[in-house]
FIVO-855138 format. One record per residue (C-alpha): x, z, y. Coordinates in steps of 0.25 Angstrom, whole numbers, plus 5000, padded with zeros to 4 digits. Layout:
BEGIN
XZY ...
***
This chain:
BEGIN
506350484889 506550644888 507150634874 508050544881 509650604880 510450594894 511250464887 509950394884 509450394895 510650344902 510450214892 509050204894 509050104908 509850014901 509050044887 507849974895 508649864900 508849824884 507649854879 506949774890 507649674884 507249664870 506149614860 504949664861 503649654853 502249704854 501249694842 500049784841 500449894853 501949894847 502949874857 504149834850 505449834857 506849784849 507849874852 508949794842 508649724829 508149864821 507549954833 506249944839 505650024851 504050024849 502950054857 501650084854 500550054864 499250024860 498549964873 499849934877 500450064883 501350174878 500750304880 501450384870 502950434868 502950414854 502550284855 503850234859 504550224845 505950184842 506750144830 507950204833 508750314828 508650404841 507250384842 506450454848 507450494858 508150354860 508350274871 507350164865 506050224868 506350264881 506750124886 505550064881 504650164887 505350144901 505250004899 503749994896 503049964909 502150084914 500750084910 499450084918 498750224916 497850214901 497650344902 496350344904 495450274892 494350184896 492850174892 492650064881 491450014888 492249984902 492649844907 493749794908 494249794922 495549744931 496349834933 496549874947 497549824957 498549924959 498249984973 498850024984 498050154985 498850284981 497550314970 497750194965 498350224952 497350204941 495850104938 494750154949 493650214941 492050154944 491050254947 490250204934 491150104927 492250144921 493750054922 494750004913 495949934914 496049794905 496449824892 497949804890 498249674883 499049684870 499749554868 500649554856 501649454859 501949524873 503449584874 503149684885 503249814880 501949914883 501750004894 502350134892 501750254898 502450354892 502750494900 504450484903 505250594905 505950624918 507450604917 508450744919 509250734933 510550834935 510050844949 509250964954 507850964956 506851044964 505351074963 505151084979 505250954984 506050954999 505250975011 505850875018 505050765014 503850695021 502450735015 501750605018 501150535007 501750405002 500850275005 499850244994 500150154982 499950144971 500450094954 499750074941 499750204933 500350234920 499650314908 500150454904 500250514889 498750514884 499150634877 499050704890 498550604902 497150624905 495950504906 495850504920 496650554931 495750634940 495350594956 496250654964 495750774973 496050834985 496550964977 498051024978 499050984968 498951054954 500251084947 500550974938 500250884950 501350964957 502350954945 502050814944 502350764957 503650844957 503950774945 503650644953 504450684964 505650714956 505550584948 505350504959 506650574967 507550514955 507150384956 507250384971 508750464968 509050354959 508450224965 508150084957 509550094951 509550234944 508050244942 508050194927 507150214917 507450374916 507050404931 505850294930 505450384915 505450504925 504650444935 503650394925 503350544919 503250614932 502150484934 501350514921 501650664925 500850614938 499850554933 499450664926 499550764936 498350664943 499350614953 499050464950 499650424966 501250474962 501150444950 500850284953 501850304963 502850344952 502450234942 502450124954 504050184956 504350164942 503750024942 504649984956 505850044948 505649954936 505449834943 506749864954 507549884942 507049784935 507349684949 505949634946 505649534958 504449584961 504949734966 505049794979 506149894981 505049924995 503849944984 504650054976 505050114986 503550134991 503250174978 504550274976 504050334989 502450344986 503050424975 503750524981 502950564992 501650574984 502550654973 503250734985 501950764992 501150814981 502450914977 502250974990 501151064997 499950995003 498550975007 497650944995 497150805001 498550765004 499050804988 497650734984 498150584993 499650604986 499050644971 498150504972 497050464963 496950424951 495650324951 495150264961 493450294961 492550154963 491250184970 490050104969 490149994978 488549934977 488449784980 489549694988 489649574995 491049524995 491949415000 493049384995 494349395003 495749344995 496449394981 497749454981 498749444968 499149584963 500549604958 501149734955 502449784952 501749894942 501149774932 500049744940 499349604942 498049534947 497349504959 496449594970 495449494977 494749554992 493449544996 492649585007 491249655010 490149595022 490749735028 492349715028 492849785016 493749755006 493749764991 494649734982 494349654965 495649694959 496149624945 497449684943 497949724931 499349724925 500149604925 501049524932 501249404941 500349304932 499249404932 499249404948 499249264948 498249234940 497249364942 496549284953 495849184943 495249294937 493949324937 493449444946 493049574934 491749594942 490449574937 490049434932 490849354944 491749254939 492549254953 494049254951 494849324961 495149204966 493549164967 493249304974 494449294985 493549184991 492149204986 491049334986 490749444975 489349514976 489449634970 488449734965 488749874959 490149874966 491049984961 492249994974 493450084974 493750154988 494850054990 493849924988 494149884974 492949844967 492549884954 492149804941 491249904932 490349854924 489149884937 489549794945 489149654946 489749554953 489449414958 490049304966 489649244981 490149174992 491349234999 491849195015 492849145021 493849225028 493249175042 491949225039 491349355037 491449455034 492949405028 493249355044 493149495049 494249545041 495249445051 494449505062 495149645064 496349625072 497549635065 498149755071 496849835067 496949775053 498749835052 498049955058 497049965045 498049925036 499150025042 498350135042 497750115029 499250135024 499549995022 501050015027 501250115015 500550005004 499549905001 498049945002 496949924990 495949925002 496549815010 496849885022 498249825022 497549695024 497749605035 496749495039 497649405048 497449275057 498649215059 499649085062 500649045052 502049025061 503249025052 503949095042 504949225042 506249245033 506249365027 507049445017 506049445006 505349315009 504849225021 503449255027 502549205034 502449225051 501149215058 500349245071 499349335071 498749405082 500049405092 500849445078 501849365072 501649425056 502449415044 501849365031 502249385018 501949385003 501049464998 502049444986 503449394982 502949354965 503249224963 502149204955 501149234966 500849134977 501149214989 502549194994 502349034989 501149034997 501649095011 502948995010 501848885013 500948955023 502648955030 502448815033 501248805039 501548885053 500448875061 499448885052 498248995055 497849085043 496849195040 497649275032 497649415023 498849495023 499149645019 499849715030 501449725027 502149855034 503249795044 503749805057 503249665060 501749615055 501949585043 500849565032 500749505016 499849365015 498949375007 497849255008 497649165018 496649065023 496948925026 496348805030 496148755015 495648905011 495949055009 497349085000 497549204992 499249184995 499449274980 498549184971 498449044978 499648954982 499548874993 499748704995 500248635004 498848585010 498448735010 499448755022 498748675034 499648575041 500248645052 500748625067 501748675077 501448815082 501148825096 502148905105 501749055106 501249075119 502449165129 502049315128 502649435126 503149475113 503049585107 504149635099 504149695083 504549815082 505849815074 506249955068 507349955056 506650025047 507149935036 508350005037 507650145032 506750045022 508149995015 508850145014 507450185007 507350054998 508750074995 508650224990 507550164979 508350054975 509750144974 509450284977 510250394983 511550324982 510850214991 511150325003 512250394999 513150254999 512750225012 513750245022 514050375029 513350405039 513850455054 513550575064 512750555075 513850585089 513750605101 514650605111 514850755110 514650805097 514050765082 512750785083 512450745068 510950755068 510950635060 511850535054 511950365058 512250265049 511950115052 510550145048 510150255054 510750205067 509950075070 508750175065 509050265076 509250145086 507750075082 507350245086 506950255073 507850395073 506650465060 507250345053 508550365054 508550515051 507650495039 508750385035 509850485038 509050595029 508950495018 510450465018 510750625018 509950665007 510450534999 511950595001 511850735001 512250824989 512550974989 513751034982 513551154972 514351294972 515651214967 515451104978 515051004966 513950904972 512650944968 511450834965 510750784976 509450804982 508450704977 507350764982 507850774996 508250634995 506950594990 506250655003 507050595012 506950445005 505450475006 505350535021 506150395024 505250305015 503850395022 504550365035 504650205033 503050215028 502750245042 503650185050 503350045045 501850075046 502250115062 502949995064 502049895055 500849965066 501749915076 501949795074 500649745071 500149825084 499249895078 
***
C-alpha cells in the first residue's frame, strides 16, 4: 500500500466495495479475482495464506502500484499466526478457543508434545479469497505528530482480552515468539508501541466512518511490527480493532459497537503504557505472552459440567465443554478452530480429541473423563498430546457432589470472585465469571436489544439474557420459552454481566426433564414444566438499585468510535458554570454533564467535559490559520473516559449484587 499515490488511495475503499463483488476462483493455492473481462487480481497462498508481497499479482498496466493489489490484500481476511513450522510427527490438535486471557494470542505449548493447528482445508470450488498477511503500510496524515505521548493520560492497564494472531513476513518473523519476562522494554519494543499508539489515535480520530481500508493497512503493520517486537497482548489488541472495524462497516449483525470499543481501548492503553516509563513487571503484564506453558497435570477424575458454543467475530468456531475435579476446579476441553455459525452448532457432536474416548462434547457435558498423563495449562485447559490418555466414566448430576457444591457459595461471594478476577473488564478462561445460581423464573423484561428473563434468587430479582443473539444458536430461542413458564425453579449457570442491577448470561439450565446447554440444545414445550400462579411476595422492605447515568458517558465513548472527533465537536455548545455573582467557569454544562453532576457523579461530568474540549479545540499558527488538532490529546481523554466506565460499572455492578 506504500506504493500507493495519494489519488489511489482515495479510490481504494470504494475499489474494495467492487472487488468484493466479483468472480472469484480458486484452483491449486491461486486466488483468482476478475477485475473486468481481461484483468485478473491473483493470489498465491499455498496453505491457504498470503505471506508475501509479491505474491499479490495483477494484470494491469499500473501494476505493481495499482489499486488492484491493494484492495485485495485489505479484502483478505487476516491470518492466524503460521509463523511458526510445526514438527511432522505432531498430531493434529483443535485449535484453542480464543480466550479471554491478555497472553492469549497464540497455540499453548505442552511441556513434551509438541502443538499444531489443523491443517488448512484447500477446497478448490471455494470463492473465498485466502488469508492475507501481508505487512501494510501506515498511511501519511497532514497533522503533526509527537514521539512523547501526553502526560495527561491514565496509566492503568486495559482489561485482558484477547484475538487470533496474524502471521508476519517469514523472510524476517522468527519461529517462536519468546515468553515474555519481567525485563524493561528494549528499543523496538518502544518504537513498536509508538507506532501502535499512533495508528490507533487515527482510527479513534476518524471513527467507523473514516476508518477505511488505508487506516485499517496502518493498524495492521504497526500489529505485525508488534508482533515482532514480542508484544503479542497489543498486537491481538490491534488485530481484534481491525476485525470490529471490518465487520461495523460491513454492518455484519453479529457486531458490537460496545465490543470495539473494548477492543479500541485495550489497544491504546497497553500501546500507551508500554511508551511511557515503568516498572519492569508492569511492562511485562502490558507486553503479554506469546504461548501459553501446559504443565503436567498427572491423572484426573472429572465430571462433566455443560458445553458452551463458541462464536467469534475474528473467525473463530466450536464448542468449550466444563468439567470439574473431586476438589472444585474447573477445566476447560476446547474445540475451536476457525469457522462460522455451522461450525458452532455442530462442534458439540464431535468427539472429544483426547485419547481413545469416543465422548462428543455433548456426551462429556453429562458424563466423566478419567485422565491419566494430563497436560493442563494455568488457566485449566487440558492438553491432547500424544501422552495422555484418556477414558470415559460416570459423570453427576448437578445435585450431587462434588458438582452440588459449586451452588453452595453464596451468590454474593461468587460476583465477588468474578469481580475481582476482572470479570467486569472480559470474560475469563478460568470461569471465574461464572455464576452458579438457584433461582425462580417470574417473568420477562423489555429491553432495547432483546427480552430477558426475570428471576429470584437470593432476595434478587436478576436479569437473564442470551449468552448470544446468532440466530443459528439456540439461545435467544431457548430463553423465549423458559419466559412462559414463571414460577419455575431452576438450577442455572450463568457468566456474570457488569450492570447496575444483577444481571447475568444463561448458560444451561436443569429442569425437571434434565440438564440443558441453552447454545447447543433447543428446548420443547414438555421441557418447560407446567406452571402455577406465583405466590405474593411477603411485605418487606425494599431495597432499592442503584440507578447512576452512566449510559450517558457509555453513548459519548461509543459515539466517538462509530464517528470520531466530529461526534463532539457537533454537539451543542456548551455554557458557563454562574453564580450569582461572578462566572466562575471551572467547568462547562451541557445537558449531559448536568444530570451527571445532579446523580454526584461530578469525575464523570469533568471527564465528559475534557472529552468534548479536546474534540473542539484547534490552535492557530503565526498567520492565525487553524493548525491540525491534537489527536493525541484527544485519544487520552477518550481513554481516561473509557478507564473510568471500566471502574465505575465494576463499583456499581458490586453494589448491586451486595457484595
Amino acid at each position: 500500500m506504500a506504493a500507493l499515490s495519494p489519488r489511489l488511495r482515495k479510490r481504494l475503499d470504494a475499489a474494495v466495495e467492487k472487488l468484493a463483488a466479483r468472480p472469484v476462483t480458486s484452483d491449486g493455492g491461486i486466488c483468482r479475482i476478475a477485475v473486468d473481462d481481461e484483468t485478473f487480481v491473483e493470489l498465491h497462498a499455498p496453505g491457504g495464506t498470503v505471506t508475501a508481497e509479491d505474491a499479490i499479482r495483477c494484470g494491469c498496466l499500473l501494476a505493481p502500484a495499482c489499486v488492484h493489489r491493494a484492495a485485495a490484500a485489505a479484502l483478505a481476511p487476516i491470518a492466524d499466526d503460521t509463523s511458526a513450522p510445526a514438527p511432522s510427527d505432531a498430531p493434529d490438535q483443535p485449535s484453542p478457543p480464543p480466550s479471554d486471557e491478555a497472553d492469549a494470542t497464540a497455540p499453548p505449548t505442552e511441556p513434551t508434545e509438541a502443538r499444531t493447528s489443523p491443517p488448512p482445508t484447500s477446497e478448490p470450488t471455494s470463492s473465498a479469497p485466502p488469508t492475507s498477511a501481508l505487512p501494510t503500510s501506515a498511511p501519511t496524515s497532514s497533522a503533526p505528530r509527537t514521539s512523547a505521548l501526553p502526560t495527561s493520560a491514565p496509566t492503568t492497564s486495559a482489561p485482558t482480552t484477547s484475538a487470533p494472531t496474524t502471521s508476519a513476513p517469514t523472510t524476517s518473523a522468527p519461529t517462536a515468539l519468546p515468553l515474555t519476562s519481567s525485563a524493561p522494554n528494549t528499543p523496538p519494543q518502544a518504537a513498536a508501541a509508538e507506532a501502535l499508539w499512533q495508528a490507533a489515535v487515527l482510527v479513534l480520530d476518524a471513527g467507523v466512518d473514516g476508518a477505511g481500508a488505508v487506516l485499517q493497512a496502518g493498524l495492521l503493520r504497526a500489529a505485525h511490527t508488534a508482533r515482532l517486537a514480542a508484544l503479542p497482548r497489543p498486537a491481538a489488541a490491534a488485530i481484534r480493532t481491525v476485525n470490529g472495524l471490518r465487520a461495523a462497516r460491513a454492518a455484519e449483525p453479529g457486531h458490537r459497537t460496545a465490543e470495539l470499543a473494548d477492543a479500541l481501548a485495550e489497544l491504546l492503553a497497553t500501546a500507551y503504557g508500554l511508551c511511557r516509563p515503568g516498572t519492569p513487571d508492569a511492562h511485562a503484564a502490558l507486553r503479554g505472552t506469546a504461548r501459553r506453558a501446559y504443565a503436567p497435570g498427572g491423572s484426573l477424575r472429572l465430571y462433566g459440567l455443560f458445553t458452551e458454543p463458541v462464536l467469534t467475530s475474528t473467525g473463530h468456531a466450536g464448542v468449550v465443554t466444563w468439567t470439574v475435579d473431586a476438589a472444585g476446579r474447573l477445566y476447560t476441553v476446547p474445540d475451536v478452530a476457525p469457522g462460522g455459525p455451522a461450525r458452532a452448532r455442530n462442534a458439540g457432536d464431535r468427539a472429544v480429541r483426547m485419547g481413545d474416548t469416543a465422548l462428543t462434547h455433548r456426551d462429556l457435558a453429562r458424563a466423566g473423563l478419567v485422565v491419566s498423563g494430563a497436560t493442563v495449562s494455568a488457566e485449566g485447559r487440558l492438553g491432547a498430546g500424544r501422552s495422555v490418555r484418556a477414558a470415559a466414566a460416570a459423570g453427576a448430576d448437578w445435585t450431587a457432589e462434588p458438582l452440588a457444591a459449586l451452588w453452595s457459595v453464596p451468590v454474593a461471594h461468587q460476583v465477588a470472585r468474578a469481580l475481582a478476577g476482572g470479570a467486569a473488564k472480559a470474560p475469563r478462561a478460568t470461569g471465574e465469571d461464572l455464576l452458579f445460581l438457584d433461582a425462580t423464573l417470574t417473568g420477562v423484561a423489555r429491553e432495547a436489544g432483546g427480552d430477558c428473563l426475570l428471576a429470584e434468587c437470593d432476595g434478587l430479582t436478576v436479569r437473564l439474557t442470551a449468552a448470544d443473539d446468532h440466530p443459528e444458536l439456540a439461545h435467544r430461542e431457548n430463553l423465549a420459552l423458559l419466559a412462559t413458564a414463571p414460577g419455575t425453579r431452576v438450577r442455572a449457570v450463568a457468566r456474570l454481566v457488569p450492570a447496575g442491577h444483577p444481571r447475568a448470561a444463561l448458560l444451561a439450565v436443569r429442569l425437571p426433564t434434565g440438564r440443558h446447554d441453552l447454545g447447543l440444545d433447543r428446548l420443547q414445550r414438555q421441557d418447560v414444566p407446567p406452571t402455577s400462579p406465583l405466590p405474593e411476595p411477603a411485605p418487606g422492605p425494599v431495597r432499592p438499585t442503584p440507578s447512576a447515568p452512566l449510559h450517558i458517558l457509555r453513548r459519548r465513548t461509543e459515539q466517538v468510535v462509530v464517528a470520531g472527533r466530529r461526534a463532539l465537536t457537533h454537539a451543542a455548545p456548551a455554557r458557563p458554570h454562574t453564580t450569582s455573582r461572578h462566572t466562575t467557569a471551572p467547568h462547562t454544562t451541557t445537558p449531559d454533564t448536568a444530570l451527571l453532576r445532579r446523580a454526584g457523579l461530578s469525575t464523570a461530568a469533568e471527564l465528559l467535559d475534557a472529552l468534548r474540549r479536546s474534540a473542539a479545540e484547534r490552535g492557530r499558527d503565526g498567520f492565525g490559520r487553524l493548525v491540525s488538532a491534537d489527536t493525541d490529546a484527544f485519544a487520552c481523554a477518550w481513554l481516561a473516559t473509557a478507564r473510568y466506565l471500566d471502574e465505575a460499572s465494576t463499583a456499581l455492578c458490586r453494589e448491586a449484587w451486595r457484595t
